[in-house]
MDTraj code that builds the backbone (N, CA, C; nanometers):
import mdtraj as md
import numpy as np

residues = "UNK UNK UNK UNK UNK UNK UNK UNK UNK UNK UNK UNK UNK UNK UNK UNK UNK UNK UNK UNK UNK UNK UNK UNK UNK UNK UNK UNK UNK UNK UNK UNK UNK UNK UNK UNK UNK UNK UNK UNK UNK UNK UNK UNK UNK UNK UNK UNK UNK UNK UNK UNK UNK UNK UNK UNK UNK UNK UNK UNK UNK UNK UNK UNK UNK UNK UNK UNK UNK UNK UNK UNK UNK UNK UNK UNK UNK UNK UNK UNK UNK UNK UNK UNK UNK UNK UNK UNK UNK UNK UNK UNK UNK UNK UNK UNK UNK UNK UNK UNK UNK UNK UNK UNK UNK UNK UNK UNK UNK UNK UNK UNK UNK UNK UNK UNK UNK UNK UNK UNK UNK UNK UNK UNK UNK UNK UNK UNK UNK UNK UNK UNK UNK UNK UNK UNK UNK UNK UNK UNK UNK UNK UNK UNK UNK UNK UNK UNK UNK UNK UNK UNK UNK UNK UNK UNK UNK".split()
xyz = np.array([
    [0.0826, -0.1195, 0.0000],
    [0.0000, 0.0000, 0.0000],
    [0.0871, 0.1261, 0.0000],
    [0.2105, 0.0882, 0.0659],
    [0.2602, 0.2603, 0.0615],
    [0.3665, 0.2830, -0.0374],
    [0.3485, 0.1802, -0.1354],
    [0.4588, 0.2062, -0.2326],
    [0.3166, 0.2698, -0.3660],
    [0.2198, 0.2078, -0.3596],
    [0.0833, 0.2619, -0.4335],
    [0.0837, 0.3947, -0.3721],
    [0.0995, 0.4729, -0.3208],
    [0.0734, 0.5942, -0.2294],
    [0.1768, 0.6761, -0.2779],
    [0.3107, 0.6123, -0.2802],
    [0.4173, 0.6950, -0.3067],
    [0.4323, 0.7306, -0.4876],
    [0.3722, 0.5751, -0.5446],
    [0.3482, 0.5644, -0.6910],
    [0.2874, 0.7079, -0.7468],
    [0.1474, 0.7170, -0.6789],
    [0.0378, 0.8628, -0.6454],
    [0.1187, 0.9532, -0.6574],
    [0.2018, 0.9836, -0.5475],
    [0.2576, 1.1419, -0.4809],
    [0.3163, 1.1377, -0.5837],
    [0.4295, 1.0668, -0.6838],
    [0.5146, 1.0738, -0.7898],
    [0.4618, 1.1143, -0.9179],
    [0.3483, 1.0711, -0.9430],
    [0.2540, 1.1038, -1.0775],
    [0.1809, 1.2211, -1.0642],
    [0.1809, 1.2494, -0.9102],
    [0.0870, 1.3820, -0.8829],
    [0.2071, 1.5319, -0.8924],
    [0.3407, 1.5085, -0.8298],
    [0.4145, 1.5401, -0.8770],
    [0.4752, 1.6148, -1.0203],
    [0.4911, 1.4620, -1.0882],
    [0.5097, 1.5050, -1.2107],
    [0.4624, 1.5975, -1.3291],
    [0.2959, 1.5872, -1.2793],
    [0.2074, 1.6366, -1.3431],
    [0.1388, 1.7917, -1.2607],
    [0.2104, 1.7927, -1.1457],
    [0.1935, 1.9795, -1.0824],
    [0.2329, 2.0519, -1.1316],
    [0.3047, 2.0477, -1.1779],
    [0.4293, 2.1311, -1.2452],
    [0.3187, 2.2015, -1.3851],
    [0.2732, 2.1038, -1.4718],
    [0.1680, 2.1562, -1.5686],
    [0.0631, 2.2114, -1.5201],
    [0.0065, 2.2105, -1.4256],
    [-0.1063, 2.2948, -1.3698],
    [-0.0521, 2.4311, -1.3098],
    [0.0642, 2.4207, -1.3007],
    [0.1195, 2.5617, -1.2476],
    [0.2237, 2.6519, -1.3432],
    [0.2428, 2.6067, -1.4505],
    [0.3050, 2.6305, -1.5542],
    [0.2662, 2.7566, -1.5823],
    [0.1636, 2.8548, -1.6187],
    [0.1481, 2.9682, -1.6094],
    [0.1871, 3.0417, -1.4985],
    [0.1859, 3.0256, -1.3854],
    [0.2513, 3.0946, -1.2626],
    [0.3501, 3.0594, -1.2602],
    [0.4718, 2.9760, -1.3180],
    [0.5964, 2.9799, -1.2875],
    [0.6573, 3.0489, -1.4664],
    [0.5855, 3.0713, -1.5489],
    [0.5991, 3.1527, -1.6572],
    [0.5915, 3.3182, -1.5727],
    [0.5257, 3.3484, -1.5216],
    [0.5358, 3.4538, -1.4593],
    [0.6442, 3.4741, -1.3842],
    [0.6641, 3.3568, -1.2912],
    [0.7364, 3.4089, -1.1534],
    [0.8906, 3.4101, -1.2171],
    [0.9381, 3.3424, -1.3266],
    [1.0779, 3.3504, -1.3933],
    [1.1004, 3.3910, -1.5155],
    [0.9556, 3.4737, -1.5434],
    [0.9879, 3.5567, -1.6712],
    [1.0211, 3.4423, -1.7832],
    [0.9856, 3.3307, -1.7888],
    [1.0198, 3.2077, -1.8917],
    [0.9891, 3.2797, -2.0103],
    [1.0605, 3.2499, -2.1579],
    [1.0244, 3.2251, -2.2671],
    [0.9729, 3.0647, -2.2701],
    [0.8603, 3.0164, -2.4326],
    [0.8321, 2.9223, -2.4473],
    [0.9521, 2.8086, -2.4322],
    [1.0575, 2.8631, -2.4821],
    [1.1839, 2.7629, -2.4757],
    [1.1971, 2.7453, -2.3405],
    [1.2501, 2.7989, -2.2741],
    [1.2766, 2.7612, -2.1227],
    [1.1776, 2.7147, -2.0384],
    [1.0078, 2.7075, -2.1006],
    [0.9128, 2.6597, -2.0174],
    [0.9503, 2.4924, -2.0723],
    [0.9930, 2.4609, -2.2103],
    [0.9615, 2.3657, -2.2613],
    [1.1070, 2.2538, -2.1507],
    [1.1996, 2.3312, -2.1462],
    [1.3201, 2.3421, -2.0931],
    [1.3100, 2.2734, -1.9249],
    [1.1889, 2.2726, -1.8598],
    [1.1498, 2.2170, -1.7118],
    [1.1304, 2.0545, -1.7718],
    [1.0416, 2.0176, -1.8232],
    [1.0162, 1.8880, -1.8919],
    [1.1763, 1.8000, -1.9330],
    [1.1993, 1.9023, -2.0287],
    [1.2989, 1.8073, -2.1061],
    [1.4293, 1.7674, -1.9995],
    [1.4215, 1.8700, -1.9050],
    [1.5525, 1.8762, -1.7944],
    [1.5284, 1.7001, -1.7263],
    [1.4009, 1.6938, -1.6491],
    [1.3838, 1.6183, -1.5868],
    [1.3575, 1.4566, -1.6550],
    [1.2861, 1.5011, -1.8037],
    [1.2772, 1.3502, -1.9022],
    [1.4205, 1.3276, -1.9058],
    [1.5335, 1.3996, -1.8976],
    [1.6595, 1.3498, -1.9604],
    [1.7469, 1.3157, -1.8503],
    [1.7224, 1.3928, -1.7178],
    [1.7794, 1.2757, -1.6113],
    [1.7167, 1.1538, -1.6099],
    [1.5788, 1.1527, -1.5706],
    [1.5200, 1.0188, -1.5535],
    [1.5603, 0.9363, -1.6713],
    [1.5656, 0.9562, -1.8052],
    [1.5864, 0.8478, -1.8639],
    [1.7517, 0.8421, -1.8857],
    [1.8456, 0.8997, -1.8372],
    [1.9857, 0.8415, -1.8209],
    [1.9815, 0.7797, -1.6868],
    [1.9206, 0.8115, -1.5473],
    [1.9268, 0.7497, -1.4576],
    [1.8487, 0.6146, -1.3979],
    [1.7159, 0.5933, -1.5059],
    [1.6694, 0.4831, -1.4938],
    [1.7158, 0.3405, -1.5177],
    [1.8001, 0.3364, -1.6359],
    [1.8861, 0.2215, -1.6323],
    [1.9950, 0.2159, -1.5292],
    [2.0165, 0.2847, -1.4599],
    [2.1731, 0.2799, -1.3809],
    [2.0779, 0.2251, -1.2410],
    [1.9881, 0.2836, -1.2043],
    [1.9031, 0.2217, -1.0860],
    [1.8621, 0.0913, -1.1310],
    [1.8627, 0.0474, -1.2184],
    [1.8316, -0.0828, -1.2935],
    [1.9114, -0.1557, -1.2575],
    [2.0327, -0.1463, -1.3098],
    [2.1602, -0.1871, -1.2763],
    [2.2054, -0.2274, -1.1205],
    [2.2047, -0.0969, -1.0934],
    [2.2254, -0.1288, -0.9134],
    [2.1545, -0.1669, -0.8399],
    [2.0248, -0.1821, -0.9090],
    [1.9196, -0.2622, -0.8225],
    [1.9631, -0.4444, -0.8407],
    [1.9646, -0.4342, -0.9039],
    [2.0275, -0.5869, -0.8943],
    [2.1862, -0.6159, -0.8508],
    [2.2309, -0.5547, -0.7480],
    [2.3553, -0.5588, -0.7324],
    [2.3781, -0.5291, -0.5624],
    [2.2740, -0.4328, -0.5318],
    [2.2577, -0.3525, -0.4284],
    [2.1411, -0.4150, -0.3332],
    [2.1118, -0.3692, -0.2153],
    [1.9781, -0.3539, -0.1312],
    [1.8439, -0.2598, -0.2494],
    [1.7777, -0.2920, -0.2587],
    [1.7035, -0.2238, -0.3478],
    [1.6012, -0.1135, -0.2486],
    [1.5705, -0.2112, -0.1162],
    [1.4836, -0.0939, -0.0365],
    [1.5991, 0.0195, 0.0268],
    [1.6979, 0.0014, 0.0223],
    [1.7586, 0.0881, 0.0581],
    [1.7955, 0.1999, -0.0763],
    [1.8360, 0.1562, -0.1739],
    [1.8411, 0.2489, -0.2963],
    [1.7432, 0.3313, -0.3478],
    [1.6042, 0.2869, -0.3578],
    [1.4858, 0.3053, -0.3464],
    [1.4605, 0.4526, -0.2730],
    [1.4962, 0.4220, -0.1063],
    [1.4502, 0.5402, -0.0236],
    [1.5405, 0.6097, -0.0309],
    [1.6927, 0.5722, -0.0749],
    [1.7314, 0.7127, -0.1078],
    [1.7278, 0.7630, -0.2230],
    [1.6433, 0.7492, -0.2828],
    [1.6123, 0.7890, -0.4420],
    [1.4598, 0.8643, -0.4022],
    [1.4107, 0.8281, -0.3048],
    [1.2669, 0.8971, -0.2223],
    [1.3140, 1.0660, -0.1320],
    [1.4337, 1.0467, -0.1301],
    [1.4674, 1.1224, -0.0180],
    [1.5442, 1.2538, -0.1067],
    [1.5885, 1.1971, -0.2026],
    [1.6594, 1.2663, -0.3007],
    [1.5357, 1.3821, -0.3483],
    [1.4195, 1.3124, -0.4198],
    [1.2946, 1.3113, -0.4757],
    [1.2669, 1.4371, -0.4215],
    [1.2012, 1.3942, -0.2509],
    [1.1472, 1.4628, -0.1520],
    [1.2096, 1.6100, -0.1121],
    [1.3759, 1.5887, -0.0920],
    [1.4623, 1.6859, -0.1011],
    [1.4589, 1.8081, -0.2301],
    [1.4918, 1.8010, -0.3542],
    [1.4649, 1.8785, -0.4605],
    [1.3632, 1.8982, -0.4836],
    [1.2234, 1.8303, -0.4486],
    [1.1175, 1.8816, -0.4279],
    [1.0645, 2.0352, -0.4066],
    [1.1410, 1.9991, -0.2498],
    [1.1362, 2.0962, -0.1707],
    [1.2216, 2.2304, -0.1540],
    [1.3603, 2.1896, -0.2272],
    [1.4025, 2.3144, -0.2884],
    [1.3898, 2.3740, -0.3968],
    [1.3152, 2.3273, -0.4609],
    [1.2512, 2.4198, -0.6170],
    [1.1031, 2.4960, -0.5648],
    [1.0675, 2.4748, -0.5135],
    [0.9870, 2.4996, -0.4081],
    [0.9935, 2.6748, -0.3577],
    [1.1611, 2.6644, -0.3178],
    [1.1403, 2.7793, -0.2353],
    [1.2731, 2.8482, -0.3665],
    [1.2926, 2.8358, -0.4656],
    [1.3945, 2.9085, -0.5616],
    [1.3329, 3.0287, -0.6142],
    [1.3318, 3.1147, -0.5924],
    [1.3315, 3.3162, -0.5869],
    [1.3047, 3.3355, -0.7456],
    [1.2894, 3.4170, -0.8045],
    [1.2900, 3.5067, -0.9725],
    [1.3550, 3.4349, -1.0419],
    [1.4945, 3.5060, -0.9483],
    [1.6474, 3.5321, -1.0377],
    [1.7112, 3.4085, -1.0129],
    [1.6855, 3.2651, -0.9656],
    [1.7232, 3.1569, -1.0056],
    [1.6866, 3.0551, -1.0791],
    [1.6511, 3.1013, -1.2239],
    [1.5628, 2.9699, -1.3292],
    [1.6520, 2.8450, -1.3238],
    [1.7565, 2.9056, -1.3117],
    [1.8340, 2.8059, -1.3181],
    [1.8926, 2.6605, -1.2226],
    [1.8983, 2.7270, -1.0713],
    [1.8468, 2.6243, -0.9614],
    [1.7741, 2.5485, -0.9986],
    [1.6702, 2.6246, -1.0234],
    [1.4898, 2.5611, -1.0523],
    [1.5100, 2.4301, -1.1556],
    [1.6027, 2.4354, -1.2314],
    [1.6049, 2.3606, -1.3572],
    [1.6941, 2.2424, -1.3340],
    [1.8053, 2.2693, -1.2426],
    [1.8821, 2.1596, -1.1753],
    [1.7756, 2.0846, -1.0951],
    [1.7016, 2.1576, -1.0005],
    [1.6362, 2.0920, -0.9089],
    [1.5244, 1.9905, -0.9811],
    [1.4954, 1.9967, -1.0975],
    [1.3825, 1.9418, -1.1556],
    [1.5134, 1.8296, -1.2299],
    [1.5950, 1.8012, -1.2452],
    [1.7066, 1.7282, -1.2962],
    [1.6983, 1.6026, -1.1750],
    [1.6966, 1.6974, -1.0327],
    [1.7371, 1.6239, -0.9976],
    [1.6314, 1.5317, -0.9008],
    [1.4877, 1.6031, -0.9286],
    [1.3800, 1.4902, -0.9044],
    [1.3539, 1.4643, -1.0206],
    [1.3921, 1.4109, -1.1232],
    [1.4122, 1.3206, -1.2330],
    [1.5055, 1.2068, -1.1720],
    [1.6033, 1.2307, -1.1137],
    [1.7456, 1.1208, -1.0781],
    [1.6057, 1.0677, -0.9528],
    [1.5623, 1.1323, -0.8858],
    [1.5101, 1.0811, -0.7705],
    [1.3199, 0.9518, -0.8088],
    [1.2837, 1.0159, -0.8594],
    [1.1465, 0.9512, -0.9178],
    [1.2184, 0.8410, -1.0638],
    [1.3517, 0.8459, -1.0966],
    [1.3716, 0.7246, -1.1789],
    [1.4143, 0.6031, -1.0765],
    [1.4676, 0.6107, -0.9717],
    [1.5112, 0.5400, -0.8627],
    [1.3810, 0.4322, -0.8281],
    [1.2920, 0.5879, -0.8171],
    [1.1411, 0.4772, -0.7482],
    [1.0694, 0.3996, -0.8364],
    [1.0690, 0.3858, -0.9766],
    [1.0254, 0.3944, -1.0754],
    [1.0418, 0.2897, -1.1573],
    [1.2219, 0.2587, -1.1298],
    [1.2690, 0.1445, -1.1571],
    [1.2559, 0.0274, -1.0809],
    [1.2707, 0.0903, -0.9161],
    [1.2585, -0.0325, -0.8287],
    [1.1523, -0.1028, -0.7985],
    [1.0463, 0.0016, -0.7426],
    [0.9492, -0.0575, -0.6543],
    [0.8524, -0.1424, -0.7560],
    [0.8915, -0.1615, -0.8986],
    [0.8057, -0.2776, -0.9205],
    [0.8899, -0.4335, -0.8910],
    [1.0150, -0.3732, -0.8871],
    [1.0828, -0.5213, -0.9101],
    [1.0846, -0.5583, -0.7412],
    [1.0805, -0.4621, -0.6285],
    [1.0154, -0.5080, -0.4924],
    [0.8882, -0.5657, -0.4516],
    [0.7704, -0.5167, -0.5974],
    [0.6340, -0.5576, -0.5670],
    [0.6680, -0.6835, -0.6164],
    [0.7349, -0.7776, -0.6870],
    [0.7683, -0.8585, -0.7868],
    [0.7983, -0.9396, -0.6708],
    [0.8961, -0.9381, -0.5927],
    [0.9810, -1.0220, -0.5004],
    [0.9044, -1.0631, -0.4032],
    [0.7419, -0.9333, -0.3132],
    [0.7419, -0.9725, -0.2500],
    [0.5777, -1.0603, -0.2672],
    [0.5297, -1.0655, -0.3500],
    [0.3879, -1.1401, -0.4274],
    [0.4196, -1.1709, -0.5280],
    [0.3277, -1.3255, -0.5514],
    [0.3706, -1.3929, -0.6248],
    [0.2536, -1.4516, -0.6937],
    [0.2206, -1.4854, -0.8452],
    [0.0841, -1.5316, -0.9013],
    [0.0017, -1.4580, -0.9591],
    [-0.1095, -1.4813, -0.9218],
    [-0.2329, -1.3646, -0.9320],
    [-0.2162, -1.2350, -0.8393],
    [-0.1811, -1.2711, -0.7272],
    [-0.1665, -1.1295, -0.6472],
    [-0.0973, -1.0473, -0.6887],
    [0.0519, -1.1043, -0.7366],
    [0.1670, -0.9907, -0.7786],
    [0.0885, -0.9342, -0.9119],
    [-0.0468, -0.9210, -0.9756],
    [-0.0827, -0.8918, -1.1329],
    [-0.1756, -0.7948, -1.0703],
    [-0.2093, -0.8295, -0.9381],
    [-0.3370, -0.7334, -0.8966],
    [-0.2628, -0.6005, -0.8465],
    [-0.1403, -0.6710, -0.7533],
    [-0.1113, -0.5956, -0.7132],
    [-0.0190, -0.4854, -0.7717],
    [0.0377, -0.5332, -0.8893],
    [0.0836, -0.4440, -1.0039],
    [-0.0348, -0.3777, -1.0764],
    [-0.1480, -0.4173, -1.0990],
    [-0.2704, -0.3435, -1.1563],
    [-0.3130, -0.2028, -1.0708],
    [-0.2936, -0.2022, -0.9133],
    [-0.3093, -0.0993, -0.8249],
    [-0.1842, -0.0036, -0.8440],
    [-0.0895, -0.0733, -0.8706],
    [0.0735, 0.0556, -0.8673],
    [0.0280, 0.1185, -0.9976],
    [-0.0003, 0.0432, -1.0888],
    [0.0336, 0.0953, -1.2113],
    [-0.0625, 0.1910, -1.2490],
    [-0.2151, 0.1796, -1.1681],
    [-0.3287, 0.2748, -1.1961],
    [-0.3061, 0.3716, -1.1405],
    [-0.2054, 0.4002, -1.0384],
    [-0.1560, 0.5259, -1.0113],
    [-0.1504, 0.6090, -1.0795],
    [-0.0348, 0.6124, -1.1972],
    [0.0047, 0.6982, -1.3397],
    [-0.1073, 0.7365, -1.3624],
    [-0.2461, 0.7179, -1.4287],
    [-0.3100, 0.8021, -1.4911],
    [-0.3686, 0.8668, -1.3644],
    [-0.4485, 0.8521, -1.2396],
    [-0.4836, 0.9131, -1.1471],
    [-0.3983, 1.0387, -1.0889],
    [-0.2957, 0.9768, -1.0527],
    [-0.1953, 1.0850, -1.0269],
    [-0.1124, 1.1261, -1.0690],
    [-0.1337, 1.1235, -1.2440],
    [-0.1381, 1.2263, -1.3249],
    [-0.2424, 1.3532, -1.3453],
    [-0.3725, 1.2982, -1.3506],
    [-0.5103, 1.3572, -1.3410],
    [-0.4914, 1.4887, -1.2344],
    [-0.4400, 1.3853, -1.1125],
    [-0.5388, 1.4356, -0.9589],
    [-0.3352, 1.5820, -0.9648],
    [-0.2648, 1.4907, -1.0339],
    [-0.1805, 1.6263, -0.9909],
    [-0.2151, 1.7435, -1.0689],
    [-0.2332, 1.7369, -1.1718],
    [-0.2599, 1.8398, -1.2642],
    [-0.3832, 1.9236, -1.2105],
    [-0.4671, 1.8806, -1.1728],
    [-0.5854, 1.9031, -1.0923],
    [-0.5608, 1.9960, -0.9900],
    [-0.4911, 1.8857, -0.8780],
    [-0.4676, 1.9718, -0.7586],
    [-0.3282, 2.0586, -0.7588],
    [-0.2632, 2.0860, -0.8337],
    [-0.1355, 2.2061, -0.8344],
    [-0.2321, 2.3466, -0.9042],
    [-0.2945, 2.3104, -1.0327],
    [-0.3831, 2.4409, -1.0800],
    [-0.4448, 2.5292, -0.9984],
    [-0.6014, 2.4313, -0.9047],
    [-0.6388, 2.4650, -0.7794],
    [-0.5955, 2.5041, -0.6603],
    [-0.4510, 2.4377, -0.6107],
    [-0.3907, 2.5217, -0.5362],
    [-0.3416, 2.6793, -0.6099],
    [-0.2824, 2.6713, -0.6918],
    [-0.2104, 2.7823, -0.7404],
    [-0.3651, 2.9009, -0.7465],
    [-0.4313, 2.8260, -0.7938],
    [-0.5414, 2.9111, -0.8244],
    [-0.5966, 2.9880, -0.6474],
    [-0.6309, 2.8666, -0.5700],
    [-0.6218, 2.9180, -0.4366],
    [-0.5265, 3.0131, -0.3740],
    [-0.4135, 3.0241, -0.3433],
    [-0.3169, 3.0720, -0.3140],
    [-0.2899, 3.1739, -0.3857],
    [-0.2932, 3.1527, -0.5299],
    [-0.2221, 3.2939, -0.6167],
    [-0.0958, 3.2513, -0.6199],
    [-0.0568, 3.1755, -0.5479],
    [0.1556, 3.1237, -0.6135],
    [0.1526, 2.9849, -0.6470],
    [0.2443, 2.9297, -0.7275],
    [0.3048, 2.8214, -0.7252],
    [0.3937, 2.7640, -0.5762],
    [0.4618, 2.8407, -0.5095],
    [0.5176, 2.7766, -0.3837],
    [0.4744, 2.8002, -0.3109],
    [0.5286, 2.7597, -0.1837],
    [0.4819, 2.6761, -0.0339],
    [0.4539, 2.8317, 0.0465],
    [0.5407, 2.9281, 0.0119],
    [0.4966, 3.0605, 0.1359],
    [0.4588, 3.1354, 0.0875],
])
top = md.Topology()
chain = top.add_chain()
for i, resn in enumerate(residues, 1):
    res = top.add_residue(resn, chain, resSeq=i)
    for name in ("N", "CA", "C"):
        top.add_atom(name, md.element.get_by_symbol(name[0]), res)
traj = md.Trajectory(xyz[None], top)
């Protein structure tokens, strides 16, 4: 259940960022290029860092690689979060680097749902991780707009 939860927060995540995309066009003065420029930052860590968590997942503790790939996640999260005007550029590392962090979770936690159910359960229970993606894709896009819309900002203060 709390890897389905975390599956959620990751897709809800991914997909805030587009519901708030007009307020962070504002708050950094973006051209279309540099809005397009948040996406491509983070598609191009995650997909150089998804095979390497691949890799070390079979080599390594995986729940341990995992949470620090959660923590990483959670961390750059939270500092793009609080990055000012005049740093697009932080902003753009930091989205790099919850790409490195959400390819970690992304890669592993199916091959943990894998290990620890087996049969029909491990299909159900991959049917619940995996219905995440479109929900919390939906529910992020959803709820980052509505907040932003509530609030009037994209960040936390």
């Amino acid at each position: 259940m709390i890897l389905l939860l975390v599956n959620l927060l990751n897709y809800m995540d991914r997909y805030t960022i587009v519901g708030v995309m007009d307020h962070l066009k504002v708050h950094f003065d973006m051209t279309d290029s540099e809005t397009g420029m948040l996406q491509t930052v983070f598609i191009s860590s995650y997909m150089v860092f998804a095979p390497l968590f691949g890799y070390l997942g079979d080599r390594y503790n995986r729940k341990l690689l995992m949470i620090t790939g959660i923590c990483v996640w959670i961390s750059a999260v939270f500092m793009s979060s609080w990055c000012t005007q005049n740093h697009f550029i932080l902003f753009l590392v930091c989205r790099g680097i919850v790409g490195i962090g959400e390819a970690s979770y992304s890669t592993l936690a199916p091959t943990i749902i894998s290990d620890l159910f087996h049969g029909g359960q491990r299909s159900r229970v991959l049917m619940l991780f995996y219905f995440a993606i479109p929900f919390g894709s939906g529910l992020g896009f959803i709820a980052g707009s509505r907040i932003a819309l509530i609030t009037g900002s994209w960040q936390w203060g």
